[in-house]
Structures are given as C-alpha cells and as structure tokens.
N, CA, C and O atoms as CSV, one atom per row, in Angstrom:
chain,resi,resn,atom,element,x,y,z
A,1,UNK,N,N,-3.768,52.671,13.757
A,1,UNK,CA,C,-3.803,51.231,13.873
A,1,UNK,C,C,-3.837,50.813,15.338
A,1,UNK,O,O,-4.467,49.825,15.716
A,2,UNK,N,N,-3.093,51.648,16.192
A,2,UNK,CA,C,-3.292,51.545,17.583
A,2,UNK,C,C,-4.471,51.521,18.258
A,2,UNK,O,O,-4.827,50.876,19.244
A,3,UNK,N,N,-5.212,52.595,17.347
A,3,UNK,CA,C,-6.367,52.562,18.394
A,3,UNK,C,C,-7.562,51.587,18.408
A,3,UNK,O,O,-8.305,51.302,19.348
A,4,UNK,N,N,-7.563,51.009,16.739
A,4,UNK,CA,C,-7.906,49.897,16.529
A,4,UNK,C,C,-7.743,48.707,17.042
A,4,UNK,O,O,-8.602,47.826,17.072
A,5,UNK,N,N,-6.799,48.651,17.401
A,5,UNK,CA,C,-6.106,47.489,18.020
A,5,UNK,C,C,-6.983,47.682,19.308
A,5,UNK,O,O,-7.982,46.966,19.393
A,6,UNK,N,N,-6.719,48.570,20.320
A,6,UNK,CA,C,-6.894,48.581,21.019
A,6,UNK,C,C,-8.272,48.746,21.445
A,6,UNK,O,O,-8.615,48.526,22.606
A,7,UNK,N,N,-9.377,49.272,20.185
A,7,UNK,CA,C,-11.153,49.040,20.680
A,7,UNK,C,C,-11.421,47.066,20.191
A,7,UNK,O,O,-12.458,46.408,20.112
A,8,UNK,N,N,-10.003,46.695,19.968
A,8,UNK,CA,C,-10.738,45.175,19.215
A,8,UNK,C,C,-10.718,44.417,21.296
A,8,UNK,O,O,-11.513,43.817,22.019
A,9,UNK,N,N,-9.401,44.930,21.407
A,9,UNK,CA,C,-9.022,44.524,22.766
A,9,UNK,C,C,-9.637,44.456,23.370
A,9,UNK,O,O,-9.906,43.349,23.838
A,10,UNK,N,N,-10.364,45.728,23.828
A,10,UNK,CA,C,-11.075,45.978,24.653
A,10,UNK,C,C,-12.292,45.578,24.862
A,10,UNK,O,O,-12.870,45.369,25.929
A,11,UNK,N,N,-12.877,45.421,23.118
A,11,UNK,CA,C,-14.135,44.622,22.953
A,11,UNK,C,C,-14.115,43.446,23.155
A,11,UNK,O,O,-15.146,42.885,23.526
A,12,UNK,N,N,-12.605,42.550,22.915
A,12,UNK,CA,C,-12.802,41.121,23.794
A,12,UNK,C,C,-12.848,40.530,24.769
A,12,UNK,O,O,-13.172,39.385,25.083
A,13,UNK,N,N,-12.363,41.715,25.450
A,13,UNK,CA,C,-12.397,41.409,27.230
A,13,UNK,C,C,-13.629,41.807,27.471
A,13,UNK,O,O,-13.777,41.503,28.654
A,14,UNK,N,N,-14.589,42.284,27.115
A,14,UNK,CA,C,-15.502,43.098,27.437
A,14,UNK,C,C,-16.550,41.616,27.007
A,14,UNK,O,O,-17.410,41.260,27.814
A,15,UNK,N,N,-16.404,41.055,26.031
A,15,UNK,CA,C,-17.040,39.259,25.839
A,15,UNK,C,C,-16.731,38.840,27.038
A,15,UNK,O,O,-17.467,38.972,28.016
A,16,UNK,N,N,-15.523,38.259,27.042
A,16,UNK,CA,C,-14.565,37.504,28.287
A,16,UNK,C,C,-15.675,37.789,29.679
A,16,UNK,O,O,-16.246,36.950,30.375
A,17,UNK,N,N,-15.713,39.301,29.758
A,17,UNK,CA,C,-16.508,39.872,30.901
A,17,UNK,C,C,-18.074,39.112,31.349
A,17,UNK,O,O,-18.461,38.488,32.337
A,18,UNK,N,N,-18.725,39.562,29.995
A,18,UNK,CA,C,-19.840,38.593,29.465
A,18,UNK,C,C,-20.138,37.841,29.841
A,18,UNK,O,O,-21.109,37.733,30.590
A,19,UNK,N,N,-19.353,36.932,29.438
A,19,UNK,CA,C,-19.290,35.196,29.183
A,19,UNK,C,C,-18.693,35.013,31.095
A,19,UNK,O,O,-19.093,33.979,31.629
A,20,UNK,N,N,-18.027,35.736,31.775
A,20,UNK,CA,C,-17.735,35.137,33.460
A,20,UNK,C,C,-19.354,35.519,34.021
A,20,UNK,O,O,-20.087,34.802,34.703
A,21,UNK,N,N,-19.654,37.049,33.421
A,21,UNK,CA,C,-21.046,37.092,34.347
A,21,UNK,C,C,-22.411,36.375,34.598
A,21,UNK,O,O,-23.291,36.362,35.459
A,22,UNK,N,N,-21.995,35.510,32.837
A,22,UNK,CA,C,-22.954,34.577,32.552
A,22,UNK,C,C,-23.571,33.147,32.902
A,22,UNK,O,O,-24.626,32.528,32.762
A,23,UNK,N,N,-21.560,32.892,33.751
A,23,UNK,CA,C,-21.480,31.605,34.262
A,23,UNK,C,C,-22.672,31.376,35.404
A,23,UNK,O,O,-22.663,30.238,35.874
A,24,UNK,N,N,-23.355,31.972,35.753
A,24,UNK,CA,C,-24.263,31.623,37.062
A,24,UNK,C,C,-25.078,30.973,36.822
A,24,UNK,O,O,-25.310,29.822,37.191
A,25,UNK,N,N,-25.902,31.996,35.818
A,25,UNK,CA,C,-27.348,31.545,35.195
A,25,UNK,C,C,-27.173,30.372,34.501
A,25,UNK,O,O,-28.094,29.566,34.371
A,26,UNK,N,N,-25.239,30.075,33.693
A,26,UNK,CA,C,-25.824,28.989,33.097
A,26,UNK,C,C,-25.558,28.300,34.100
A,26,UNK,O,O,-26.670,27.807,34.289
A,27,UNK,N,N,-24.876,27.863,34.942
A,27,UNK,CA,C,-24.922,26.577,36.103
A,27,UNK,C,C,-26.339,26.285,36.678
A,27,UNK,O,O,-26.659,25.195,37.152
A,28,UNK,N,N,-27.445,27.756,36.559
A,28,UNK,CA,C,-28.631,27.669,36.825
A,28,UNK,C,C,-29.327,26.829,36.350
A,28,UNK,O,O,-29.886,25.895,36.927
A,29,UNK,N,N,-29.340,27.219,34.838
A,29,UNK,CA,C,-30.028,26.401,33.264
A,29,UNK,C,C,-29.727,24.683,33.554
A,29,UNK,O,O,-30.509,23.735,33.619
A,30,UNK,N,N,-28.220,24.770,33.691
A,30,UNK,CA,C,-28.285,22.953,33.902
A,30,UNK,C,C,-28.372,22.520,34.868
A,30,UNK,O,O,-27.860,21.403,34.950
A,31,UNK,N,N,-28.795,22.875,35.694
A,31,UNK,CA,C,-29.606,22.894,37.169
A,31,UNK,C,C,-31.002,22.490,37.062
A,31,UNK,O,O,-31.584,21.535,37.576
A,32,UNK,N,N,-31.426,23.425,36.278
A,32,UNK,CA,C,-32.925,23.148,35.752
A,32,UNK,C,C,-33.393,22.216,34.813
A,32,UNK,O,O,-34.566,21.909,34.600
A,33,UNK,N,N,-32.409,21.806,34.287
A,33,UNK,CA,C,-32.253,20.373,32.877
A,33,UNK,C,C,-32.283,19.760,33.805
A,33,UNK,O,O,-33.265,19.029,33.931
A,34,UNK,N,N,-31.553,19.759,34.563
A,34,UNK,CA,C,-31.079,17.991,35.187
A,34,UNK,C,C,-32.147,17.822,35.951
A,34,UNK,O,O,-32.585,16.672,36.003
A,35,UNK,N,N,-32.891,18.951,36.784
A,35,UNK,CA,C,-34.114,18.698,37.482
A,35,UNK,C,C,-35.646,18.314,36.688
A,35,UNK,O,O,-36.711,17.810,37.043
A,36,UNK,N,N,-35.240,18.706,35.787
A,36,UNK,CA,C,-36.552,18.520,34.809
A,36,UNK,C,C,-36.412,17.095,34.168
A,36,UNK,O,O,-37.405,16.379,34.038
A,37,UNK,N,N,-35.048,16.659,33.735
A,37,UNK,CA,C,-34.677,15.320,33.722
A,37,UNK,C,C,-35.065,14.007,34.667
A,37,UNK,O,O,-35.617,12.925,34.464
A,38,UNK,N,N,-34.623,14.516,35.523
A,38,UNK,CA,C,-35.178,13.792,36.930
A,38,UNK,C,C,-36.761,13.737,37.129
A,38,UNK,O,O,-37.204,12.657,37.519
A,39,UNK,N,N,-37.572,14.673,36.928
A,39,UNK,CA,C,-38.613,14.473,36.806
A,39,UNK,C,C,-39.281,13.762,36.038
A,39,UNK,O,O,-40.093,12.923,36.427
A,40,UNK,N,N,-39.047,13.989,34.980
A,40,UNK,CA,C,-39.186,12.915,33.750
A,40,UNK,C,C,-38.801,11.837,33.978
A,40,UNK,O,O,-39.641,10.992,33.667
A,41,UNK,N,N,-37.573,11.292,34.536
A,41,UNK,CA,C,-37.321,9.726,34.817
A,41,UNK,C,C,-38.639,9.100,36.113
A,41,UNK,O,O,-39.244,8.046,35.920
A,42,UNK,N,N,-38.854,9.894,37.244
A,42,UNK,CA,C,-39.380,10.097,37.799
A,42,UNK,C,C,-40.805,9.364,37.257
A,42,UNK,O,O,-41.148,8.313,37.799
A,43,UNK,N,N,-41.803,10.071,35.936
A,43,UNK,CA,C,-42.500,9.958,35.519
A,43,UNK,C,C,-42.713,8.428,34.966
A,43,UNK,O,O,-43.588,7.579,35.132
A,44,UNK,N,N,-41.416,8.495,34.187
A,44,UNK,CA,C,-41.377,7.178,32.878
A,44,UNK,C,C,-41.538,5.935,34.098
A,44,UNK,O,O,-42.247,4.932,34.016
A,45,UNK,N,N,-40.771,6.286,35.082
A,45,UNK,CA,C,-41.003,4.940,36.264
A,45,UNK,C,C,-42.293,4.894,36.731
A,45,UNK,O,O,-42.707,3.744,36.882
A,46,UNK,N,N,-43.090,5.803,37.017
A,46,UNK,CA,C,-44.296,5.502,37.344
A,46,UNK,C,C,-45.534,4.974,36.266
A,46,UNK,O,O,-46.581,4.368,36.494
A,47,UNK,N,N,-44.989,5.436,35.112
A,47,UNK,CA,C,-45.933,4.787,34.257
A,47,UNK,C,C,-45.617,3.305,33.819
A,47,UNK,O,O,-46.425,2.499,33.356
A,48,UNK,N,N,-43.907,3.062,34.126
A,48,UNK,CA,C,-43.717,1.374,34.204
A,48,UNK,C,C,-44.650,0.913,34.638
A,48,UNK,O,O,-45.437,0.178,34.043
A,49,UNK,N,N,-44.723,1.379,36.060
A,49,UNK,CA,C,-45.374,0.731,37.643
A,49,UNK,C,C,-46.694,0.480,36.929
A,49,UNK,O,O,-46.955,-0.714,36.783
A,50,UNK,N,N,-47.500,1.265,36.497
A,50,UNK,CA,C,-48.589,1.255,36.611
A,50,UNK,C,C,-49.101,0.397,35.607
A,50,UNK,O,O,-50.195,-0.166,35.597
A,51,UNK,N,N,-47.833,0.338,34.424
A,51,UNK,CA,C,-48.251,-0.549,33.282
A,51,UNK,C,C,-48.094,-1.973,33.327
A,51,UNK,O,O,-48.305,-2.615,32.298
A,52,UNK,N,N,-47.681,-2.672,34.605
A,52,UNK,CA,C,-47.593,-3.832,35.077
A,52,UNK,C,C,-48.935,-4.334,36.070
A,52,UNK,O,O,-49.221,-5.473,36.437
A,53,UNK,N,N,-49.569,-3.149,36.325
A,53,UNK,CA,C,-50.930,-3.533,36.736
A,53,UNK,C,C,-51.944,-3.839,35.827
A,53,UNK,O,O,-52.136,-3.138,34.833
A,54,UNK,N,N,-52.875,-5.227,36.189
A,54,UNK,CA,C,-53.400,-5.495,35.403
A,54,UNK,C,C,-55.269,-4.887,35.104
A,54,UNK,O,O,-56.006,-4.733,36.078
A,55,UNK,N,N,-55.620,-4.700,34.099
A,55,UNK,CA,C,-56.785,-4.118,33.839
A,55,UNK,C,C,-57.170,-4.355,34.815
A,55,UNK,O,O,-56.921,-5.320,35.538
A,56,UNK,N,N,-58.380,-2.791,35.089
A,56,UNK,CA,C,-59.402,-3.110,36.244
A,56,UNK,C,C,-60.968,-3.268,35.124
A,56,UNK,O,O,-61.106,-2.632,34.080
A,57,UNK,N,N,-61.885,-4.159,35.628
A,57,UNK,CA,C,-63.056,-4.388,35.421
A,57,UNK,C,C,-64.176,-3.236,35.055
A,57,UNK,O,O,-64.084,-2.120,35.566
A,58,UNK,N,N,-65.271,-3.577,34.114
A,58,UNK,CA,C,-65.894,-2.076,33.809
A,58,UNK,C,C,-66.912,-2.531,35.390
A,58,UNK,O,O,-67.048,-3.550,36.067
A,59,UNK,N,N,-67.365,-1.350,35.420
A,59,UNK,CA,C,-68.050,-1.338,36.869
A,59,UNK,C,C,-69.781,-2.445,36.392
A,59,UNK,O,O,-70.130,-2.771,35.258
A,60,UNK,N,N,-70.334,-2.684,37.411
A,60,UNK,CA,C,-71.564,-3.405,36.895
A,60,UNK,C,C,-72.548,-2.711,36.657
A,60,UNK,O,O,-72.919,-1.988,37.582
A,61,UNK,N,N,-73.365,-2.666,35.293
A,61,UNK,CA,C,-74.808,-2.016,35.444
A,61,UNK,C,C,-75.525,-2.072,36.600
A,61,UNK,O,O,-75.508,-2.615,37.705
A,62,UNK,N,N,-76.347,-1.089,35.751
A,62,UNK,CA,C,-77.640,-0.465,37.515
A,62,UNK,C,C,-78.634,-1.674,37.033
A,62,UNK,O,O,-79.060,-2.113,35.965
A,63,UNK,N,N,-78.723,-1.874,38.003
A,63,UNK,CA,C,-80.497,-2.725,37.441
A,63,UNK,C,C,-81.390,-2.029,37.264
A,63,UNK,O,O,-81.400,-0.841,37.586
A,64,UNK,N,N,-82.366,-2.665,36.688
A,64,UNK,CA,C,-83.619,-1.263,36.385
A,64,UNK,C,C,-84.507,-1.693,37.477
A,64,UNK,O,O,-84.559,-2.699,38.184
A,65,UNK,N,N,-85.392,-0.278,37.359
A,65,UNK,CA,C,-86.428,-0.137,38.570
A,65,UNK,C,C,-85.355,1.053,39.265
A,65,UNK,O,O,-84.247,1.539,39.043
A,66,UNK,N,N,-86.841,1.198,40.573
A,66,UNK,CA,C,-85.926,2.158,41.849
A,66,UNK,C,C,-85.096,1.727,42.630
A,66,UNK,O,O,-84.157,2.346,43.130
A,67,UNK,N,N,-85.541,0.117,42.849
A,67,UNK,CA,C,-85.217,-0.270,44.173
A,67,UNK,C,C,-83.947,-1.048,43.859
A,67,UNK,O,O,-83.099,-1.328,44.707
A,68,UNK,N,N,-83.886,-1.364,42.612
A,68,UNK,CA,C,-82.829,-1.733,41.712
A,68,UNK,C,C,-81.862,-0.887,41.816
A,68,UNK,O,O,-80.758,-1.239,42.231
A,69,UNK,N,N,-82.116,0.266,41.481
A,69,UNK,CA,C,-80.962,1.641,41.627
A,69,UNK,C,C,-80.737,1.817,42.588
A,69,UNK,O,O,-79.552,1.538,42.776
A,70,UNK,N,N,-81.435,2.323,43.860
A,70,UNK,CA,C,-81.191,2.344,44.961
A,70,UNK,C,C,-79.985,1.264,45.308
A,70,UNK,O,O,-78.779,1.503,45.260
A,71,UNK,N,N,-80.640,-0.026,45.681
A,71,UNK,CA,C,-79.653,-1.136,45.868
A,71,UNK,C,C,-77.882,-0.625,45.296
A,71,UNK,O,O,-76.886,-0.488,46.007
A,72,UNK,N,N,-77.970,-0.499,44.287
A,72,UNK,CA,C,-76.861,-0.296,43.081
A,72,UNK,C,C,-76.169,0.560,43.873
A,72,UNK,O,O,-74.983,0.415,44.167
A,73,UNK,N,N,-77.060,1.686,44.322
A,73,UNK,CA,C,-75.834,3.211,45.257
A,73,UNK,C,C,-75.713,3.085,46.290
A,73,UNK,O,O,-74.898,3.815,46.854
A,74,UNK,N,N,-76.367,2.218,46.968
A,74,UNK,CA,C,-76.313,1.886,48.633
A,74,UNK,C,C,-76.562,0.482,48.600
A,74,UNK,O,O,-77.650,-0.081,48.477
A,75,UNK,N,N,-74.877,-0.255,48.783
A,75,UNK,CA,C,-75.177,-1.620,49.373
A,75,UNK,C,C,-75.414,-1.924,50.584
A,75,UNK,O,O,-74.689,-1.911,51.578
A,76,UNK,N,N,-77.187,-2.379,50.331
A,76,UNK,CA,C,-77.501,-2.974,51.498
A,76,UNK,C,C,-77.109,-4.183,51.801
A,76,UNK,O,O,-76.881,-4.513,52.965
A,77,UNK,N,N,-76.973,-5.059,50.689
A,77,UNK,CA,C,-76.525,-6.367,50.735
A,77,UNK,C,C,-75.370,-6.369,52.707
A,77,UNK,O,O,-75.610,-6.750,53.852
A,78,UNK,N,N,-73.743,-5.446,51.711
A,78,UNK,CA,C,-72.687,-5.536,53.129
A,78,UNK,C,C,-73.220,-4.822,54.166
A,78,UNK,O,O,-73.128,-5.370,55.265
A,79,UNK,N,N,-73.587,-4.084,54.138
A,79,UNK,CA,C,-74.406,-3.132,55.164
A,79,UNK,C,C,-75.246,-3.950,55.818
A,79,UNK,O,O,-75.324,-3.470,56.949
A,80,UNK,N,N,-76.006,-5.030,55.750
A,80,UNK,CA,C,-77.027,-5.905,56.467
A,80,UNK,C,C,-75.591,-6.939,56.849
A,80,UNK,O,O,-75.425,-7.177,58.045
A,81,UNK,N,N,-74.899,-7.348,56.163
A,81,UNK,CA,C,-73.825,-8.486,56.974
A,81,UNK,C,C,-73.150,-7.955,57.807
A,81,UNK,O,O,-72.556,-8.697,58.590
A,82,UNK,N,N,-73.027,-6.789,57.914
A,82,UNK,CA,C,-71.746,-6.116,58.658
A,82,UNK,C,C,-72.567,-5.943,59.724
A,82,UNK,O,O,-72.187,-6.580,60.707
A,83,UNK,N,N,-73.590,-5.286,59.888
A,83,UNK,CA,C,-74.823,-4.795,61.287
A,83,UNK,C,C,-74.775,-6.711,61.967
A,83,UNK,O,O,-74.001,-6.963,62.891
A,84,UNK,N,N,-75.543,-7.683,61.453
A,84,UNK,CA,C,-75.335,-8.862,61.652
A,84,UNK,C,C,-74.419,-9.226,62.508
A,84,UNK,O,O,-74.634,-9.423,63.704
A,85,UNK,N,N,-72.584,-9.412,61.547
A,85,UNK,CA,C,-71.646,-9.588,62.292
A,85,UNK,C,C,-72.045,-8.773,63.555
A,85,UNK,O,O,-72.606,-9.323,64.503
A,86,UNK,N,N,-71.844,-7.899,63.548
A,86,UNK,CA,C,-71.462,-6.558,64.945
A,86,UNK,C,C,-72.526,-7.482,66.040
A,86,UNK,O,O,-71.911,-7.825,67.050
A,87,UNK,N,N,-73.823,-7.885,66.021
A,87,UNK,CA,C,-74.903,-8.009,66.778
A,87,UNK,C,C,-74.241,-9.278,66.942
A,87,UNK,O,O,-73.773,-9.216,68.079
A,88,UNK,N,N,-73.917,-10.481,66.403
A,88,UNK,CA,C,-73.229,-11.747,66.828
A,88,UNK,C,C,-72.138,-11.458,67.556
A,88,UNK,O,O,-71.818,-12.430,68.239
A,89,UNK,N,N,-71.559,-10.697,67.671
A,89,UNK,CA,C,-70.205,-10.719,68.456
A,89,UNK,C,C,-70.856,-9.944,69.412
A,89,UNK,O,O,-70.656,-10.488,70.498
A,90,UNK,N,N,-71.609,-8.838,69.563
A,90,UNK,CA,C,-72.547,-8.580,70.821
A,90,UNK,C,C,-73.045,-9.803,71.737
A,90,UNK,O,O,-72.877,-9.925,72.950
A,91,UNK,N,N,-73.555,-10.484,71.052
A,91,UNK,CA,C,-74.117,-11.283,71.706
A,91,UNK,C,C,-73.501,-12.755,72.124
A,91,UNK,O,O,-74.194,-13.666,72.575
A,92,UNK,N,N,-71.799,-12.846,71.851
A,92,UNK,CA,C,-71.003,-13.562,72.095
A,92,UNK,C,C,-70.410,-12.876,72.928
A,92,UNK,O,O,-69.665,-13.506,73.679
A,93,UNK,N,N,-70.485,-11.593,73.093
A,93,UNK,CA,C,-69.423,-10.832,74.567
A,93,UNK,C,C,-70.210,-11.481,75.273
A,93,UNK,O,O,-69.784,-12.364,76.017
A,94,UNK,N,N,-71.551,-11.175,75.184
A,94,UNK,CA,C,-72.774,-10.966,76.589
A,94,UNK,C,C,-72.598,-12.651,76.930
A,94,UNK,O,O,-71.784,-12.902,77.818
A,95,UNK,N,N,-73.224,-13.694,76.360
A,95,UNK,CA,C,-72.592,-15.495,76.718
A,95,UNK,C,C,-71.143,-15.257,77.060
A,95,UNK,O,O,-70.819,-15.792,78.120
A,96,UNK,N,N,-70.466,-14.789,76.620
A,96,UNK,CA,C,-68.850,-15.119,77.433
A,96,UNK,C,C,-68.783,-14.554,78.710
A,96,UNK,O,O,-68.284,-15.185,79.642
A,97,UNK,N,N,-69.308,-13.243,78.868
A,97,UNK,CA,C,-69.692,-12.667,80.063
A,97,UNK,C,C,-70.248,-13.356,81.119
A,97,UNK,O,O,-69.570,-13.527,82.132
A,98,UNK,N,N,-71.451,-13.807,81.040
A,98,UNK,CA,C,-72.205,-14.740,81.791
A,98,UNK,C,C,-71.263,-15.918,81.898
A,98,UNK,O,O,-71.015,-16.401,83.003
A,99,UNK,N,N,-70.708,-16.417,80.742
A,99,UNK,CA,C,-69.906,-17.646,81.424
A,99,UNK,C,C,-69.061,-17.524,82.553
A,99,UNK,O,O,-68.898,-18.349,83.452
A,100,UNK,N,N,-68.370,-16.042,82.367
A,100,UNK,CA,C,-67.452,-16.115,83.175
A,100,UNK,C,C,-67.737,-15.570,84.767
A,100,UNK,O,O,-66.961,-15.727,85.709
A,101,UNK,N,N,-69.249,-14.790,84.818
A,101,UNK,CA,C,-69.742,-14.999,85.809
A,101,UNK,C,C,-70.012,-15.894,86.748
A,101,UNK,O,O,-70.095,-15.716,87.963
A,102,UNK,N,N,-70.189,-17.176,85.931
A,102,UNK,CA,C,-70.694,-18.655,86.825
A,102,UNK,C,C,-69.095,-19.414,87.194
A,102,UNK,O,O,-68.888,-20.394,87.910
A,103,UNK,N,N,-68.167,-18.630,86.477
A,103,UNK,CA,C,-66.829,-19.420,86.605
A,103,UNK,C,C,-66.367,-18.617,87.649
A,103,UNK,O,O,-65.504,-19.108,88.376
A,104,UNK,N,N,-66.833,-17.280,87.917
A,104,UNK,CA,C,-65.962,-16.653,89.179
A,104,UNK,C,C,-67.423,-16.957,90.641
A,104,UNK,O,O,-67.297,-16.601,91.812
A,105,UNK,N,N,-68.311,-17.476,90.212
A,105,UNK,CA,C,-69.191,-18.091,91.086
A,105,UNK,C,C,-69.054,-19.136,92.096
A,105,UNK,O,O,-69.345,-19.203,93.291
A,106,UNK,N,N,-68.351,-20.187,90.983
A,106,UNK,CA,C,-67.686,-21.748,91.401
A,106,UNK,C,C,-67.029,-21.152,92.516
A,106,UNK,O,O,-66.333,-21.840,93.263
C-alpha cells in the first residue's frame, strides 16, 4: 500500500511539475490573445472610419472615337490650364521686373 501511495505521490508532483513548466507558454498564449485582440479592435475602428465616409462616384465613361479616348487618359483639358497659368505668371515676373527697373531708374 506504501508503494502505491507513494507512485500516486509522486505522479502528482510530477503534474504540479508540469503545470509550473507550463506557466510560460501559457503567459505566452495570452500574450498572443490579447495581441490578436488588439488587432482586431484595431481593425473594427478602421472600418468605423471608413464607414462614415461617404460613397465615392463611378468614374466617367470614355467617349468614343480615338481622340475621345485619348482625351479620357491624358487630360489635356488641366494640362493646357496649368502650362497657361505657369506662362501668365512668367510673364507677370517679367512686367514686375521691368516695373521695378524704371522704379530703381527714378
């Protein structure tokens, strides 16, 4: 009966043993919950965010033809206002310039 006793003993400390060596990995495990948690909150907030933005527009058809398409992939339209602007303010340095030539003239 002794010795019984004593493989039950031994086999429970030998759990006990177990269960201390085990403590790591699990502090690991809920380490890894809580980070995976966090991520997930992480997530659910960004899809708030995004679900408070309001629809974007379907894009506009191509027109037909080439020059139609073309147009469509390369706006010339801003591309001709923007060259424009740039050449007006060129040519407002160059008059301010000259003005201020005749003003350091005086």
């Amino acid at each position: 009966m002794a010795v019984r006793e004593t493989i039950r003993l031994i086999s429970w400390l030998e759990d006990i043993w177990h269960a201390i060596k085990d403590v790591p990995y699990l502090l690991l495990d809920g380490l890894v919950g809580v980070l995976n948690a966090l991520i997930v909150a992480i997530a659910a907030l960004a899809v708030l965010i995004l679900s408070l933005l309001p629809g974007f527009p379907d894009a506009p058809s191509a027109p037909g033809g080439v020059m139609g398409a073309l147009l469509w992939v390369v706006p010339l339209g801003p591309i001709l206002a923007f060259f424009s602007l740039m050449i007006g303010c060129w040519i407002g340095f160059l008059a301010f310039k000259i003005a201020l030539r005749w003003v350091k003239a005086l």
